[in-house]
N, C-alpha and C positions, 0 to 999 in steps of 0.2 A: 514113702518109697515108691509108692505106685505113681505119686503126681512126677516124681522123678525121671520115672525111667517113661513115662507122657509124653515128658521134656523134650529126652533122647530120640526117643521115635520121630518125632516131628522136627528135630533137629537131620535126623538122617536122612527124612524123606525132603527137607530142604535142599540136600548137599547134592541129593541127588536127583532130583531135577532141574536142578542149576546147573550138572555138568553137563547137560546138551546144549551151551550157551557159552561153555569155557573155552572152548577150541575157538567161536567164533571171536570171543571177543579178544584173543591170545593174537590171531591174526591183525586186527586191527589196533591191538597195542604194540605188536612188530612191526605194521607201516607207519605208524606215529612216531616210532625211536627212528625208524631210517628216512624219514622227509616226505612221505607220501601221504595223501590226501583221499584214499579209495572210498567211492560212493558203498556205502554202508546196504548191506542188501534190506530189502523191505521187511523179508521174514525177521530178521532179525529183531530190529525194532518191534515187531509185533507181536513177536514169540515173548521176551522182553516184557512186553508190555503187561502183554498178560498175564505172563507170569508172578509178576509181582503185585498185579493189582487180585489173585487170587491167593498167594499167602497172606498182603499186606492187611486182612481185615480179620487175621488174626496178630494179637501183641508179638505172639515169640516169636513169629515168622516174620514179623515186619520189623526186629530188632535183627536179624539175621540179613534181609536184606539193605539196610540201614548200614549192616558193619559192612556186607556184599560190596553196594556201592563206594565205601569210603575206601576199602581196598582197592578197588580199582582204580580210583583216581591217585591213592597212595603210591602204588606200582610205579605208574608212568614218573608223577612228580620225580620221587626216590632218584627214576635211572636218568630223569634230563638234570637232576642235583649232582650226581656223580659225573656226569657230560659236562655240565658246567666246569667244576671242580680242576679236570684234568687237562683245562685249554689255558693260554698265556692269559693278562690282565687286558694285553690290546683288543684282541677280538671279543672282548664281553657282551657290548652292544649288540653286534649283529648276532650271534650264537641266542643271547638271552631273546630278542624280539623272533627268531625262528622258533625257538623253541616256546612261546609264548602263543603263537598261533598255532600249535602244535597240540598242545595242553587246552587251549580255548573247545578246539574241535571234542574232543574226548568232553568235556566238562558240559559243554550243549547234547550231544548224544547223548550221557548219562542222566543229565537231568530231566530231559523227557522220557528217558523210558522208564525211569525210576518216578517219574511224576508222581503216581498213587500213594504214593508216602505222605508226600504236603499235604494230601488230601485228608488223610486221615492220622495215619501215625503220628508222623511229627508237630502237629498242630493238640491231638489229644496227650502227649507225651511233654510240650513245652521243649522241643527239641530244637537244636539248629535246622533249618530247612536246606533243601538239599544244595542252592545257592551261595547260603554262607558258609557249610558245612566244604563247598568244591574251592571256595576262595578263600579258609581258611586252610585248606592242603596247601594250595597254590604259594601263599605267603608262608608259610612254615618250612616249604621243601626249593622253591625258586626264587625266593624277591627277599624274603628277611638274610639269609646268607650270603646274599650277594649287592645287598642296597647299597654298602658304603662304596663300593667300585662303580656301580651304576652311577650313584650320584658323581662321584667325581669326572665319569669320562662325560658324561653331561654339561659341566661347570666347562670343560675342555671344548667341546664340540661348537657349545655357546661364545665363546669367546672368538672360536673359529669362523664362527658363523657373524659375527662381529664384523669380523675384520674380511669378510668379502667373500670366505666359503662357502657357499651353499647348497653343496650337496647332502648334508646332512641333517637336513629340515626333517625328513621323514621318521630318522631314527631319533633324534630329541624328540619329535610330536609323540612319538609311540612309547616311548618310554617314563615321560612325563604322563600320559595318560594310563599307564599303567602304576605309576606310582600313586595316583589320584583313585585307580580302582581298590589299590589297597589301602588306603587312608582307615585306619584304624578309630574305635570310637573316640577316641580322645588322643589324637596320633601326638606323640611328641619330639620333636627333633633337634636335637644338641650339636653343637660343634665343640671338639675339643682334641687343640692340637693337630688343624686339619681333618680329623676324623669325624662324619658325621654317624651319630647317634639314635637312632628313632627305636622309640621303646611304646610301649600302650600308657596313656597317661590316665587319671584319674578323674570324676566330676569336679574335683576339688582344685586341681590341677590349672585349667585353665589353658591347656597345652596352644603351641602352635602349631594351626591345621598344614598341613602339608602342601596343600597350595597356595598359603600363606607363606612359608619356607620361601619357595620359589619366588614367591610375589616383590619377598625381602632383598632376595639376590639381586633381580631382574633391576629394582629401584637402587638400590646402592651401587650397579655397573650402569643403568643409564645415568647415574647424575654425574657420576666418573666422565661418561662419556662427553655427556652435551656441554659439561661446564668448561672441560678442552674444548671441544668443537666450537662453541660462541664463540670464546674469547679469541680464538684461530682465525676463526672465517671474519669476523666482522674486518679484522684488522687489511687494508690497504686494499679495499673490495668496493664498487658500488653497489648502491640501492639493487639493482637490477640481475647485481651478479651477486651477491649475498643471498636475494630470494630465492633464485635458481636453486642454486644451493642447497638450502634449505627447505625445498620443495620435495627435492629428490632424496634426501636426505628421512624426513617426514611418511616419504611410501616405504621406504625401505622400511622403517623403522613400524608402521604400521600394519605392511605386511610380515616381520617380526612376529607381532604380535597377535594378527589374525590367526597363523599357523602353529604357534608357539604358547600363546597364556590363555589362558583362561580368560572369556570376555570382562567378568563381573569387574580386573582389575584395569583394562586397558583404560578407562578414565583417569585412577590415578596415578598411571603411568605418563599418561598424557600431559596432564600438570605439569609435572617436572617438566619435562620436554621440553611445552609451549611456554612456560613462563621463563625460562634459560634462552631457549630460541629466539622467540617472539617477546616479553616483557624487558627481557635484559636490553633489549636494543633499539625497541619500535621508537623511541624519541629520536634516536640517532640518524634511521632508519627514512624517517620522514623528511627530516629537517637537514640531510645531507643535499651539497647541488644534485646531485642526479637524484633527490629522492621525487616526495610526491607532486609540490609544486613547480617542477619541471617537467614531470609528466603528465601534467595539465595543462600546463603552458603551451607545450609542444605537441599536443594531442598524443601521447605516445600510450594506446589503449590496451596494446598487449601487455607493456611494463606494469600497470594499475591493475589490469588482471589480474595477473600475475602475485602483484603483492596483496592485493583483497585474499585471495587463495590462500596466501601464506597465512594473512592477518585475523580472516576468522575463523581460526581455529582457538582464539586467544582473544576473548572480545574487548577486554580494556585498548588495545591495539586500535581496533574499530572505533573507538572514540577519539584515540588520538587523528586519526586519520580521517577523520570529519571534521576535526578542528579545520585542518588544513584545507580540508574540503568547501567548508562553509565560507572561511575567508577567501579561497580564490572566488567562490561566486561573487563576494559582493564586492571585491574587488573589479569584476566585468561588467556588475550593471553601477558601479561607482562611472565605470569610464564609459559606456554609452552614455549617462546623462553629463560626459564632460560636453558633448557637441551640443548646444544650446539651442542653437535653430532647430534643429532636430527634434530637443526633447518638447518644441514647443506644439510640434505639428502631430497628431497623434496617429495619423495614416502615416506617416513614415516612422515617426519612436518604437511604436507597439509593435509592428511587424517584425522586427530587430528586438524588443525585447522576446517577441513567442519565439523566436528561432532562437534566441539563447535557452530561454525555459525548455523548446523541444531538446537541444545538445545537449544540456545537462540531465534532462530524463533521459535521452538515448545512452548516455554514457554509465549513471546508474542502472541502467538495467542491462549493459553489456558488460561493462566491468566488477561489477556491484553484486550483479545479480539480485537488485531493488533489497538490497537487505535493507533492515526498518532503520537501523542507526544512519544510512549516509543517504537514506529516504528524507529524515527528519534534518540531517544535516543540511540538504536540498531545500525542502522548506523553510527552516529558518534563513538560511542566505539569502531568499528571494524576501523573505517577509522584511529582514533588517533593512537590504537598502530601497525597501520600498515603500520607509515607514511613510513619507510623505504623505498627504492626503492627492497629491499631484496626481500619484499615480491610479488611483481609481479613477478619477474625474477622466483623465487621458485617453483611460480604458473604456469607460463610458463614450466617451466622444467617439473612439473608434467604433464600437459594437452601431450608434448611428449612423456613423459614415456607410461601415458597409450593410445597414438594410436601407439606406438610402440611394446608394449609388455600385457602392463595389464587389454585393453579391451578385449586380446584372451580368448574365449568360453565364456565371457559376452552375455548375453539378451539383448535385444534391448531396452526394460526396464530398465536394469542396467545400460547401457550404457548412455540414457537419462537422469535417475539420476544421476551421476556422471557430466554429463555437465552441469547440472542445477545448481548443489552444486560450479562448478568450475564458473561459470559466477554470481553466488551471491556473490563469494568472489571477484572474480573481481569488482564488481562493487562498493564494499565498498573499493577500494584499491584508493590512492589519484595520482600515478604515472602512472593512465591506459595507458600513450605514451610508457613507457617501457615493461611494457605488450607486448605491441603490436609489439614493435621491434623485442625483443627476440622471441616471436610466430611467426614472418613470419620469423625470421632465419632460426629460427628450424624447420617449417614446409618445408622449402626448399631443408632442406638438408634432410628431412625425406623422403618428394616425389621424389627428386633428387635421393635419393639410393634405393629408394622400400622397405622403410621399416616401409610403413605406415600399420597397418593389414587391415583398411576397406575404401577407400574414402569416403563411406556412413557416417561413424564416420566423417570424415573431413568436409566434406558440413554438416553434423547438427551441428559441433561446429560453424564454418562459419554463419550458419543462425541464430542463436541462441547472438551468438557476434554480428552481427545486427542487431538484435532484441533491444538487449541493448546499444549499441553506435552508429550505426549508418551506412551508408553506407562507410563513408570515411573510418571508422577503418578497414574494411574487405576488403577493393581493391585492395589491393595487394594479402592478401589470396585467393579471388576469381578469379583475373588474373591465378594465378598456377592451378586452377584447370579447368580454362577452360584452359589453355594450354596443360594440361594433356590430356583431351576432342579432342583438336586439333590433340595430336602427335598421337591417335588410328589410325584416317583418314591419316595422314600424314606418319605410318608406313606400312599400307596396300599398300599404293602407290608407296612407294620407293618398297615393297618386288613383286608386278609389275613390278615394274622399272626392276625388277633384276632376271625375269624372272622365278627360280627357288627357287627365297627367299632366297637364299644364298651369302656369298662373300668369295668364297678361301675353300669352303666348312662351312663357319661361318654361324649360326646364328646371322646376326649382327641390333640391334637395338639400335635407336640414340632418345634422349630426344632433342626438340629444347624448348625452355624457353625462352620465353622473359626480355630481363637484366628488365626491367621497376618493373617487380611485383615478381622475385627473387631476393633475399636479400644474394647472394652470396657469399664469401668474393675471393679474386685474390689468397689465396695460395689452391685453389682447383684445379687451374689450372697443380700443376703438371707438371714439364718439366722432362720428363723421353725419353728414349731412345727404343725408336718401331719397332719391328722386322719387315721386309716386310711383313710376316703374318700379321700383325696386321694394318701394317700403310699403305697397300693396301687396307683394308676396310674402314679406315678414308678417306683416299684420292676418294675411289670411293664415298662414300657419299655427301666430298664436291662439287664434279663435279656435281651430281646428283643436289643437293639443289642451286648451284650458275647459273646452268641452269635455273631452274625452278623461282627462285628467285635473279637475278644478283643484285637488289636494298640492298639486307639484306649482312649484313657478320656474320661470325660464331667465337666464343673463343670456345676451347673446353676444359672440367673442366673434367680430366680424372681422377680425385681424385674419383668422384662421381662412375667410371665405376667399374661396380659387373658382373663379370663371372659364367659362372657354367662349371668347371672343371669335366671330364668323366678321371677318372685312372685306364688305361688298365691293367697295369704294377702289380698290385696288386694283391691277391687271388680271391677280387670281384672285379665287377665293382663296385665303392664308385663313387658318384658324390657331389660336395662340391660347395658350395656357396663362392668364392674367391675374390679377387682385383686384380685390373691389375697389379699392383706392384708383388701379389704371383704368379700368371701364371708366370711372368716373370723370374723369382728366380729360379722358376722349371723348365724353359725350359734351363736356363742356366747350373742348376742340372744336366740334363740329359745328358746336353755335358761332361760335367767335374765331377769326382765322388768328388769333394768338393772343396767349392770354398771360399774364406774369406768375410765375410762383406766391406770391403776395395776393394776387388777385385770385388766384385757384384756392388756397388756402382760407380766403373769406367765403369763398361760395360752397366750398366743401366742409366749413367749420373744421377743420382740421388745421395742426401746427403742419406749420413750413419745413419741418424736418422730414415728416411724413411725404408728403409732396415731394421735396429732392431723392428722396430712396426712391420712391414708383416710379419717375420720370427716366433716374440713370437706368433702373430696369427698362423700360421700352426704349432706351435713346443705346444705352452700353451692353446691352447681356452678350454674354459672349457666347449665348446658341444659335445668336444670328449675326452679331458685328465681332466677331475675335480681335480683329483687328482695328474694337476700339474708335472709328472715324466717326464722328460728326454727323456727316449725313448718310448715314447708312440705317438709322433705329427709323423706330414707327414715326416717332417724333425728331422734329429737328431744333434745333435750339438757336434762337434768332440772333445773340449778340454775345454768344460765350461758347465757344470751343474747348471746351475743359468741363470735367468732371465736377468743379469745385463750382456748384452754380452760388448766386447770392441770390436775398429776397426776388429780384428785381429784373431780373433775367428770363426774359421771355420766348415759349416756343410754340412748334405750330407743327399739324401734323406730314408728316412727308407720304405727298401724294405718289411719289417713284418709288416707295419701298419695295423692294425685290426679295428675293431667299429662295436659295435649289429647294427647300424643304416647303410642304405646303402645313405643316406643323411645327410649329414653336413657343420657347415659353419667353415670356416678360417678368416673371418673377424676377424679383430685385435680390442681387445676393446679402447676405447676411451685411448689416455696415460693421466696422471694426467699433469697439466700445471705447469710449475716451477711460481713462486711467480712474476719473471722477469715477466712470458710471461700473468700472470693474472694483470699486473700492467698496461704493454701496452694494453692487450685487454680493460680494465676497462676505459682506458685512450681514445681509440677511441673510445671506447661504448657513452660515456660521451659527447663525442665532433660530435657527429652524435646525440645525443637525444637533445644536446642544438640547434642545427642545425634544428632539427624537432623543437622544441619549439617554435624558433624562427620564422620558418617558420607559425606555428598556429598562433602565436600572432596576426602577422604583415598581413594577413586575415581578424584576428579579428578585428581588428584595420581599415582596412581600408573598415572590411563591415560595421561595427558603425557608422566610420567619412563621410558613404554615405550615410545614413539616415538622415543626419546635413547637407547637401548639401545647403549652403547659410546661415549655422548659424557660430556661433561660442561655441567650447566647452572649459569646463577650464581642465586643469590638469590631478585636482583632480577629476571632474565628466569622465575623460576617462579611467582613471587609474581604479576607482572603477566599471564601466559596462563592462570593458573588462576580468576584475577577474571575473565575474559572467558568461560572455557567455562560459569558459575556462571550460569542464570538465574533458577533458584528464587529465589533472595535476592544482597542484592549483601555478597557474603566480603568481610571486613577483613583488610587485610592482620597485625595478631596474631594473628587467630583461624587464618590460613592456618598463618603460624608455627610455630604450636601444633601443630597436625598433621602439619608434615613432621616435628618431633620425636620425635612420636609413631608415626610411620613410620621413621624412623630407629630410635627403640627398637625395633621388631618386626620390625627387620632386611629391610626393604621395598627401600631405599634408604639411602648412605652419603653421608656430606661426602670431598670431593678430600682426599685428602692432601698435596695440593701449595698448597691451596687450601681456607680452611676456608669460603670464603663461595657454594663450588660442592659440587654434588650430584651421584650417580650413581647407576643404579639397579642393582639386586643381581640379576641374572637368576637 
């Protein structure tokens, strides 16, 4: 009886210190029913506050504010259910989202100033907290009595908004989003006889989520849509006006759904779309005249744009569309190597091929947007029609020509471009080992005779080719140049050695080269016949270097050796850049006023071939005779006017030799190689790159088979990883063959005994 009327007491003294809060809060549930928004005084909140957080830490007073708060929110809900209730079915929309922000406002007030409850009550009690307990009113007096109207002027608004209306984005967003705040724990939603249904489903149940509902709609009216729309638009449209189309078509549809669904499903909303859109037609799309090969054809790069934009959204699309890609390129460089003369000259082919390689990467990265599939589509087109081994070699010659002649009075800039242009092409090229052959040839003989114009040019192609292949490819180029490096110090030392820098009154300086990373060939070496002048400066230097070094021995490659010739004899001093072969010739001139080819070549111990190339040099070079005459070279030629001398044909020096220049050279140009001698070259070339190949492989091969250290591999799994580690050249699989054989004989690795089509390696 007594804890009873305890109860009572504390229940009254409730009531009544709660009515100093009733008038206020009576006010602000009358500007909530009439549309008003009035800032809520501070006291309030505070009075509030404290109020409850000084009953709520007793039970009975915090069940009393518990029911307090649910009345309050009750009140409002009730009178905006009865507001609802007595409007037409049209205005539902707009009345329910007013009145939703309406109800929000009250539900954020109450929950804060009721806060102390969560804190203690409802969490010691296992209570709804004050959250679920205001969105469980909300659903019960506003959204469950009125969903099935909601949802339908929705399905309405969305079709509307379909077909081109969009004023009504804001109210589908808000009411969608309110449907999603009510989502129930297990929401369930039925249709039946247009009517939709949503009830609280069970664990068992397995219900569909409510933003699943929607997700369901959205998919069954976009496949309605897009699968008319394809089969509409494609028909009696081009490439060009079909992408448009479907471009615009695409924002719309994805601004749709930026403001409309739910992200998690825009992906497989997307699907549908893109593969209806895009998959249904990209064949047609391509291969139609106005498609992609006439917008390649005709440079038309906003068209390609344009359909790249459409196409990857939808990547199998992107494949088709590098088929076509990769064909038109090698169809371009099919028809530059159709001009023959052309393709034989490598300062004009190669120029003409990097400007196509530059267009087609200009064009991938402006159309493209370098995406990797029409990247790789790029690279394989260049690589197919450049299987040849032609075209490395081509390339190589080029990259000599211009550190020979064509970087002169280049920028450093230019210069850079050009090696970037030349190592993109190499790196599409499938032969990069003969690349690399022909490059350290020619770079040997380049550095050998001085007639590179910049080493600076040499070390950035060097560093640049190991940028792209690697260290192994450049070892031999960079052994030459640190050899080069070496001989400065090694020249100062010897002209030390020699006290006055001289030998016999010569200037004489000597290249040492390591055979290891000069790619030589043995007819450099020149067996010719050395006047004392000349072979008392050999001999003192090898004394000099077999002192200093008696471990090392010397070849000496006198083909390589460039003079500079001072002609007293003449009106000027003329000083000319020569070969020891032409000093030679001239010095025998000056004993004898003419002498025969036949007879030079006995005294010089040298063949008569050798002799007619030095002679057309001083008689034809065209840095001093262009124009080819006769009597215009150092030498004249006594009884043949033509370049075609015979044994027998004798000349003599020309004491009127003139030239504006007091500098020039006599170097002989390259002679043309008879078919004979390009067959055997072809023929070693061939037999030194399978020799390299061979040597890659068989590396390859046995860095693989020591990853497998205690297994066993088959065949066919070693034959297919060792084609993959191979970039230099793409290995065949006999020539792999051949080499694990060959590694099997040298006891590298064995075949399985259990298993003759499996390998092990022999640790």
């Amino acid at each position: 009886m007594e804890e009873n009327e305890q109860k009572e007491k504390i229940k009254n003294k409730f009531y009544s210190e709660s009515k100093k809060f009733e008038k206020d809060f009576q006010n602000l549930l009358n500007c909530l029913k009439n549309g008003t928004f009035p800032t809520t005084k501070a006291g309030l909140y505070m009075d509030m506050y404290t109020f409850i957080h000084k009953h709520g830490q007793n039970d009975d007073n915090a069940t009393l504010s518990y029911d307090y708060y649910q009345s309050i929110l009750k009140s409002l809900a009730t009178e905006f259910e009865n507001k609802i209730n007595k409007i037409g079915d049209n205005d539902i929309g707009d009345i329910f989202i007013d009145l939703t922000y309406r109800m929000d406002f009250l539900i954020c007030f109450c929950k804060n100033t009721f806060s102390f409850l969560d804190q203690y009550y409802i969490v010691t009690k296992k209570l709804k907290n004050l959250e679920k307990l205001a969105r469980d009113i909300y659903k019960e007096h506003l959204f469950m009595p009125f969903h099935e109207k909601l949802t339908q002027e929705v399905i309405i608004l969305l079709k509307e908004d379909r077909n081109g209306k969009k004023d009504n984005r804001f109210k589908i967003k808000k009411i969608l989003e309110v449907m999603n705040e009510m989502d129930m724990p297990n929401p369930k939603i039925t249709r039946e006889k247009n009517v939709f249904c949503w009830s609280n489903g069970t664990n068992e149940d397995y219900p569909t989520p409510i933003q699943d509902y929607w997700y369901d709609y959205f998919k069954q009216d976009t496949e309605k849509l897009v699968v008319k729309k394809s089969r509409n638009d494609i028909q009696n449209r081009s490439t060009p006006e079909y992408v448009s189309l479907e471009l615009k078509f695409l924002n719309e549809e994805h601004d749709i759904q930026n403001k409309l669904i739910n992200t998690i499903y825009h992906e497989r909303l997307n699907d549908i779309i893109y593969k209806e859109i895009i998959g249904r037609n990209m064949v047609e799309l391509v291969e139609m005249e106005t498609g992609v090969k006439n917008m390649l054809v005709n440079n038309k790069y906003e068209e390609l744009s344009n359909l790249y934009n459409l196409f990857k959204f939808y990547e199998p699309s992107l494949h088709e569309l590098s088929r076509i890609f990769k064909t038109y390129i090698e169809g371009k460089g099919k028809t530059l190597k159709e001009d023959k003369e052309k393709f034989k000259d490598p300062k004009k082919f190669i120029p003409e091929l990097i400007a196509l390689k530059n267009e087609i990467n200009s064009l991938v990265e402006k159309c493209f947007e370098n995406n990797s599939i029409l990247q790789n589509a790029n690279f394989d087109g260049f690589k197919n029609f450049m299987k040849s081994e032609t075209y490395p070699k081509l390339l190589a010659s080029y990259v000599d020509h211009c550190m020979r002649s064509f970087f002169k009075g280049k920028s450093e800039k230019e210069i850079d471009n050009t090696l970037n242009n030349i190592i993109s092409l190499y790196l599409n090229m499938q032969s990069k080992n003969v690349f690399q052959m022909v490059s350290e040839e020619q770079m040997a003989e380049r550095l050998a005779k001085d007639l590179s114009l910049s080493i600076n040019s040499e070390k950035n192609f060097i560093k640049k080719l190991n940028q792209a292949s690697g260290e192994a490819v450049i070892c031999k180029m960079k052994g030459m140049i640190n050899d080069l490096e070496d001989n400065k110090k090694e020249s100062e030392n010897y002209k030390n050695y020699l006290n006055n820098g001289t030998t016999n009154g010569i200037n004489f300086n000597v290249k040492i080269i390591s055979y290891s990373f000069w790619d030589i060939k043995k007819t450099h070496i020149l067996n010719i016949t050395l006047p004392k002048l000349f072979s008392s400066c050999k001999d003192d230097f090898e004394a000099y270097y077999k002192n200093k070094y008696p471990e090392r021995g010397l070849t000496w490659f006198l083909d390589f050796s460039i003079l500079e010739i001072k002609y007293l004899y003449l009106a000027n001093k003329y000083l000319s850049k020569s070969t020891l072969p032409q000093i030679l010739i001239l010095l025998e001139l000056e004993k004898s006023k003419t002498l025969s080819i036949n007879k030079l070549s006995e005294i010089l111990g040298c063949s008569t071939e050798i002799i007619k190339n030095n002679i057309r040099g001083l008689i034809y070079n065209s840095n001093f005779n262009r124009l080819c005459k006769n009597d215009k070279g150092v030498l004249i030629s006594v009884n043949n006017k033509t370049q075609d001398f015979t044994d027998k044909d004798e000349f003599k020096i020309n004491l009127n030799f003139t030239h504006d220049k007091l500098k020039f050279s006599t170097i002989p140009m390259e002679k043309k190689k008879t078919e004979e001698q390009i067959n055997n070259e072809e023929k070693l070339t061939a037999k030194q790159k399978k020799k390299k190949e061979d040597s890659i492989i068989q590396s390859n091969l046995i860095r693989i088979m020591k990853s497998k250290i205690g297994q066993v591999v088959t065949h066919e799994w070693l034959i297919s990883t060792t084609r993959t580690q191979i970039e230099m050249f793409e290995a065949q699989p006999p020539q792999i063959k051949e080499n694990i054989e060959k590694l099997i004989e040298k006891g590298c690795i064995k075949r399985d005994p259990n298993n003759r089509g499996s390998y092990q390696y022999i640790a």
